[in-house]
N, C-alpha and C positions, 0 to 999 in steps of 0.2 A: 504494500500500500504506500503512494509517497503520500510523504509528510508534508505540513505547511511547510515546514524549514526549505524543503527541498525545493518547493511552489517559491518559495520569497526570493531564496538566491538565483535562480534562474529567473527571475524576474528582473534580477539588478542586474544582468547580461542583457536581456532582449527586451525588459518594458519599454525602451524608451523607441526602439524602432518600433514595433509593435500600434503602441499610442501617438505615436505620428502618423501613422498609417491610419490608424482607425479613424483619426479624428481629420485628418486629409480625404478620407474616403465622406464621411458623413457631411463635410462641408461642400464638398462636391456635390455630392446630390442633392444638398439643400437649394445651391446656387444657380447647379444648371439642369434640374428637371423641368421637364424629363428629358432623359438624358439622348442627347444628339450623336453621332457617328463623327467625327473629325479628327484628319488628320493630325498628327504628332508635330508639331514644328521643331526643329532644330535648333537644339541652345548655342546662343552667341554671344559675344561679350560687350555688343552693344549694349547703350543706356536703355534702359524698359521705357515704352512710351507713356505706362501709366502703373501705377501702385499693385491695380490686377495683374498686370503683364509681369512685375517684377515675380511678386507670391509667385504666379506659374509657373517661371522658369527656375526661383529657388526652390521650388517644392523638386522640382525635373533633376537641381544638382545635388539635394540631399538624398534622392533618391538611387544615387547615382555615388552616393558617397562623396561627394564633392563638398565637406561641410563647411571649409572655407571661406568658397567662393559662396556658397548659400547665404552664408551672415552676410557677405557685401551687398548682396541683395536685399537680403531684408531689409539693412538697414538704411537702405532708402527710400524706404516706403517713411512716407511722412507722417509725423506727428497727427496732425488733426485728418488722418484720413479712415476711412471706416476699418481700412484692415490692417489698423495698428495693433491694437493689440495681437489679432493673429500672428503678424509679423512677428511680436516679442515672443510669444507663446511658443513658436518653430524654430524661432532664433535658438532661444534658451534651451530648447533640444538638442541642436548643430553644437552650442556648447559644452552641451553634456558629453555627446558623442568624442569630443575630442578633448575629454576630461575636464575643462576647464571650467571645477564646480563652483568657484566662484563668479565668474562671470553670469552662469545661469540661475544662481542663487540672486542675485544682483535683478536680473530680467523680471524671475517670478517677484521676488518684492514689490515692484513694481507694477506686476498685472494682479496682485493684491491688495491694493491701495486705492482707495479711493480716486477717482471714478471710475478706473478699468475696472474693478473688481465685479462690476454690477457688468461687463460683459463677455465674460470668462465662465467655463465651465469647469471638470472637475479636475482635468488635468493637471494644471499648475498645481494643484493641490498633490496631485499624485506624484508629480514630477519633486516638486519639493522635498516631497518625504522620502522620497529614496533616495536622493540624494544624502539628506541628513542623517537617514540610515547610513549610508555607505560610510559617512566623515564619523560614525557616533556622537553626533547635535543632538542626543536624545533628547534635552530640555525643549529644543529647539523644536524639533519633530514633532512631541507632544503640543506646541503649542498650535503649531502648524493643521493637527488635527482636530482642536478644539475649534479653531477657527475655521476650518471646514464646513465643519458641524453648524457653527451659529449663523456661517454667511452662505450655506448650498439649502437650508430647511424649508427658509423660506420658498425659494425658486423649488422645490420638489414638489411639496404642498401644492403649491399656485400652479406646475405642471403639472401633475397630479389630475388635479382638477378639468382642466383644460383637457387632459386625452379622455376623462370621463364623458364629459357634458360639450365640448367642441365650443366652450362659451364660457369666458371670465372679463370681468368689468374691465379688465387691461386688455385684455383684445378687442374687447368693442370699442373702447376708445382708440386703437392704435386704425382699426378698419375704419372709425371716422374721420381720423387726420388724413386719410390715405383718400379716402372721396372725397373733402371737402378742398384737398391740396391740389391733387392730381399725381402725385408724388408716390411712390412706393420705392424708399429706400430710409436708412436711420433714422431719419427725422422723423417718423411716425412712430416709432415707438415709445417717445419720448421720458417720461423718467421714468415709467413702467417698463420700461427694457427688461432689469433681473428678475420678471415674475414671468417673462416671455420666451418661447424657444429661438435659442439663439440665431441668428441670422435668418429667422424668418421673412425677412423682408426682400432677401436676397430668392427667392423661394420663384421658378418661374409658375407652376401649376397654380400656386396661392394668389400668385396678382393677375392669373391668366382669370381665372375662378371671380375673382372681384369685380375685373373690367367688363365680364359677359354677365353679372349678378347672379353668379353660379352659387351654390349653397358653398359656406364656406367649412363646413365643418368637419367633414372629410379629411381634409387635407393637415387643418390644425390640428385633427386627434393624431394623425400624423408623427408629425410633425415632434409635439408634445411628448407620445408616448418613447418616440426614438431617444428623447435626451433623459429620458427618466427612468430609461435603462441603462444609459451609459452612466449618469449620478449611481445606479444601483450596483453597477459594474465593479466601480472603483471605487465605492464605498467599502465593499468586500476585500478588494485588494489594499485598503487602508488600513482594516482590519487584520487583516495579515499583516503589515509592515509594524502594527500595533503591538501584536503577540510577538515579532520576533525581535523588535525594542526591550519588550519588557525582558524576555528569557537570555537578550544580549547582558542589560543591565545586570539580573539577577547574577549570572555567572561571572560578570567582571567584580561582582561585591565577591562575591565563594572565592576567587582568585585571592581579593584584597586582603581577607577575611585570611587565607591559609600562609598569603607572607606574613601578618602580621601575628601567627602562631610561631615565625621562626624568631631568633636571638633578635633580641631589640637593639635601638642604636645606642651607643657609647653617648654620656652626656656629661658633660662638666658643665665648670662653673662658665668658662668660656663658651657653651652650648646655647645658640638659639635657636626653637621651636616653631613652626608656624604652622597655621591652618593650613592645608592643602585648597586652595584658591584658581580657578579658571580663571576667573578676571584681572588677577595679579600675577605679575611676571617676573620673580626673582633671574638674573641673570646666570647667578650662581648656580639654581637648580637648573638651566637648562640642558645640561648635559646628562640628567640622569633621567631623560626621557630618550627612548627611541622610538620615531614616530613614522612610518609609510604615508607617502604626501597620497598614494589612492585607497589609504584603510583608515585604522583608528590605531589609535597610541597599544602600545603592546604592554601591558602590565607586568608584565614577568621582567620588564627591561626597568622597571621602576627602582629606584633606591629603596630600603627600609628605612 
């Protein structure tokens, strides 16, 4: 039978291609359904003529393992454009990919934070926490899951509701901005965005459906019910990175626990003692850590 353990660690191998993929996949067919026959265009190194064009062809080099050149692309997708945050969101993957977890810790913080946060699904969250897993940030992890928790309930709930009944007070206000603008794009969502399925606006079937006075609810339960299995998805797999936090922690106390059954340190009058402190950085203790810049501190390398 495997174990969660086995499920976790293999997951810090392959989650991250895995969740770019899925979430590459899911955003595609929100955008361009129903989905059309088109030829492949050729990646070039010309400037992208627009924000969509660049996402495309960086999706084309991360897929290609190009994770590089993929970040140069992202980031020129502009600030105030709709597929900023996405950009940060697949950035921060291309960073992970090529180890560099601070940089993608950096990204997700930011599609955290007030205002991205409200158009972000569960990813970033996922993505976060295994990274934190990997460094042992367990403080860090946990918090990262609590806030999960306090900032994905709402949006479940409200999507929830939405694949049940195909009708909640933030869609009919986002479908009125949309008739009374002529507009089907961000701006109709307006700050009811995080109780909506994400890039629904980008949706061709949902504004084809609107412009003929098609029933709309079809397509919203949709829609809805797609993102409210991916929250339930990586919920699960949060849960996991949870369990193997704790049994991490657990076993580095048992470790700390059995040096501290061996001979104690010599102390004189000349001895000074201190708390063992993360946020303080004697220079003198640094040598008695050995630390793997892609793991966690090795206890066994620790002084007594």
């Amino acid at each position: 039978m495997i174990s969660a353990r086995f499920i976790l660690r293999y997951a810090l191998v392959s989650m991250a291609a895995i969740a770019v993929a899925q979430a590459v996949v899911l955003r595609a067919d929100a955008a361009t359904a129903p989905v059309m026959k088109t030829k492949s265009a050729p990646i070039t190194s010309a400037k992208p003529k627009s924000d969509r064009a660049a996402m495309k062809t960086a999706r084309q080099l991360f897929e290609k393992k190009k994770f590089a050149e993929a970040i140069k692309l992202y980031e020129t997708v502009d600030s105030g454009s709709d597929y900023w945050a996405e950009s940060l969101e697949e950035r921060a993957w291309a960073h992970l990919q090529l180890n560099e977890h601070d940089r993608s810790l950096g990204l997700l913080k930011t599609l955290m934070a007030p205002p991205l946060k409200s158009e972000i699904g569960p990813e970033p969250y996922l993505q976060a926490a295994l990274i934190q897993l990997h460094l042992c940030r367990y403080q860090e992890l946990f918090k990262t899951l609590k806030r999960f928790k306090e900032d994905i309930r709402p949006r479940h709930e409200a999507l929830s509701e939405l694949a049940k009944t195909g009708s909640t007070p933030a869609f009919e206000l986002a479908m009125e901005r949309a008739k009374s603008s002529g507009r089907f794009d961000r701006t109709i969502a307006g700050p009811e965005v995080s109780v909506l399925p994400r890039l629904f606006y980008r949706d061709a079937v949902l504004e084809s459906s609107l412009k003929k006075n098609l029933s709309l609810k079809p397509r919203i339960k949709v829609l809805a019910a797609r993102e409210v299995k991916e929250i339930d998805t990586n919920l699960r797999r949060l849960h996991l990175i949870e369990v193997e936090a704790v049994q991490r922690m657990h076993s580095q106390m048992h470790l700390a626990d059995v040096k501290k059954s061996g001979p104690g340190i010599e102390r004189d009058a000349n001895t000074l003692v201190f708390p063992d402190d993360e946020n303080e950085v004697w220079l003198d203790e640094l040598d008695k850590y050995r630390v793997n810049a892609k793991g966690c501190p090795d206890l066994s390398a620790r002084g007594t």
